[in-house]
C-alpha positions, 0 to 999 in steps of 0.5 A: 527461469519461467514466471507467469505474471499476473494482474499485468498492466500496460504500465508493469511490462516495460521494465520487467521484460527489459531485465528478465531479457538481460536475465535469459527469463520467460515471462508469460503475461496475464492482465487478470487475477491469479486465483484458484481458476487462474493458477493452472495457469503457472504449470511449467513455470517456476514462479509467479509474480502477483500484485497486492489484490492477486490472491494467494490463499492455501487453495492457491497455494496448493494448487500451485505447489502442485503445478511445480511452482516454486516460488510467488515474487509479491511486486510489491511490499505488503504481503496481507494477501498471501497465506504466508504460513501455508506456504511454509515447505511449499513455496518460497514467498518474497516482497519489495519491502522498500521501492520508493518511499518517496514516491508514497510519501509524495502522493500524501503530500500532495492529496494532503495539500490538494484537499486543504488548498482545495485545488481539486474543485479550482481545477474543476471550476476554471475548466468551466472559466468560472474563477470564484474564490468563494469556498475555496478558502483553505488553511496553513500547515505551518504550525499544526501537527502531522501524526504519523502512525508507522515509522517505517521508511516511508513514514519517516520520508514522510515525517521529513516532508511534513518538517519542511512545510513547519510542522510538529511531527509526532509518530507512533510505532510499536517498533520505534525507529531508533535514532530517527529523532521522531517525537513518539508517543502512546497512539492514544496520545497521537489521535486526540493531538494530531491535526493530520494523521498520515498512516504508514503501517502493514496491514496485520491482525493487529492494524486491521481497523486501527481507524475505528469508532473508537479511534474517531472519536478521540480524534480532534474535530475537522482532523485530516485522515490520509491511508496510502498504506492498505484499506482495511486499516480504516473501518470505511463506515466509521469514516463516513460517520465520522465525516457525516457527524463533522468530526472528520474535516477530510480523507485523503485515501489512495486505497480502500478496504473492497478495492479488488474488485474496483480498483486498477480497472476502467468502471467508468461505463459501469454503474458503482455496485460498491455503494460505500466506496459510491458514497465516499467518492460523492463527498466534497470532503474526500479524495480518492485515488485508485492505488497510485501512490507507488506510480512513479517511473523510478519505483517501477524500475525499482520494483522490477529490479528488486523483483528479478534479484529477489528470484535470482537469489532464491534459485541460487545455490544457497537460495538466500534472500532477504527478502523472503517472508517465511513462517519458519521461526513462528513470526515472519519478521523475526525470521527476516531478522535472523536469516542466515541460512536457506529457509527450507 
């Protein structure tokens, strides 16, 4: 088997090309995007692997189906980048749809304390031998309220982490997870209670925005916003607003909703073309991290795994893999749900 990967960095290779060594797979690395341009690029090869800001609309499909590929393996769990229903009798589309949920739930953990604590700017002071407490003062999280929107399994690891600090713990979903022993409630109810609101949901038409004016404003004064699941889940300029007005005590985001072009990349030479993301960063009250939620070393190995299984069961004999995103049933997560055969 012969899989282009696109979008590589130093820290994807390690683990992929120990499996697909072990496998007999050809792995031919790319460290830019996959698009229209880069797609011819796959002729030959029987899949390709892309990450979350590779983009695989109709063109690209198309232009892919048309080369002989098979098959596009996402290293990853959201799938709002890829033409799914475009892709139907043309090319196979799978995701990791769980790696590590410890180690996004971990990172929201830790954004959060770093911003409440104000560990940031102490870091940053004693560099300089300057140990003044003076605007350092932070407060408990035993006793305020997480709200957690999206109980998947990273919400609930989530949800479990914020237990043990002496949290109330209450959740929205639109598909509750049953016998979780979550408190849920409307999302209404969620965003005027909740002192910290962690999001843990996909990106879809219907989330795109959640976070919006509206949503701000229902929201209780010097509430904590944390986004480690897909930027466009929050209107970027309704949070500063927000944040502006003193509504919203701080953002904790480790994506932001025009990151492809910024993110994973080195711009420290460059000067910010993205004066939203510019302002964002210069805000004492915000922290920004560049995707890394998912960078531990066990979810690399992880995603790795996952990725070559996925690849290995949809060239199989009866080409069954559940974690396929397919548009055959007219709804992507019903058809996960009732697989049982070759999807076409």
């Amino acid at each position: 088997m012969k899989i282009a990967f696109y979008d590589t960095k130093p820290y994807d290779k390690p683990a992929f090309e120990k499996l697909c060594a072990e496998k007999g797979m050809e792995l031919s690395f790319y460290d830019f995007k996959l698009n229209p341009d880069t797609a011819k690029l796959a002729a030959g090869c029987d899949a390709v692997c892309v990450f979350v800001n590779d983009n695989v609309n109709a063109e690209v499909i198309d232009k892919l189906y048309a080369e002989g590929v098979k098959a596009v393996a996402l290293r990853c769990a959201g799938y709002n980048n890829v033409d799914i229903k475009h892709a139907y009798k043309k090319l196979h589309v799978v995701h990791v749809p769980a790696y590590s949920p410890y180690a996004v739930a971990e990172h929201a953990m830790a954004m959060l304390l770093t911003s409440i604590r104000r560990i940031h700017k102490a870091y940053i002071r004693t560099r300089d031998y300057n140990f003044s407490l003076s605007g350092l003062v932070g407060y408990d999280l035993h006793g305020k309220t997480a709200g957690i929107v999206g109980t998947g399994r990273i919400g609930r690891v989530f949800a479990d982490i914020c237990r043990g600090f002496g949290m109330r713990v209450i959740a929205y979903d639109k598909f509750p997870a049953a016998e979780s022993g979550l408190e849920y409630m409307p999302l209404d109810d969620l965003l005027r209670t909740a002192d910290v609101i962690s999001l843990h949901c996909p990106l879809t038409a219907e989330t795109e925005h959640m976070i919006d004016r509206a949503a701000i404003a229902k929201m209780k004064k010097g509430v904590v916003i944390l986004n480690t699941s897909r930027g466009k889940l929050i209107d970027t300029e309704a949070l500063i607003d927000g944040i502006k007005e003193r509504k919203v005590g701080a953002a904790c985001l480790d994506v932001y909703e025009e990151e492809a072009d910024v993110f994973f990349n080195d711009n420290s030479g460059h000067i910010m073309d993205d004066d939203t993301l510019a302002r964002l960063i210069s805000m004492p009250n915000v922290i920004v991290t560049s995707h890394q939620a998912f960078l531990t070393e066990e979810a690399l190995e992880n995603i790795a795994a996952a990725t070559i299984q996925n690849l290995t069961e949809i060239f199989s004999e009866n080409g069954i893999c559940a974690n396929e995103l397919c548009y055959r049933c007219g709804d992507i997560e019903s058809c996960k749900k009732c697989r049982n055969k070759k999807c076409f």
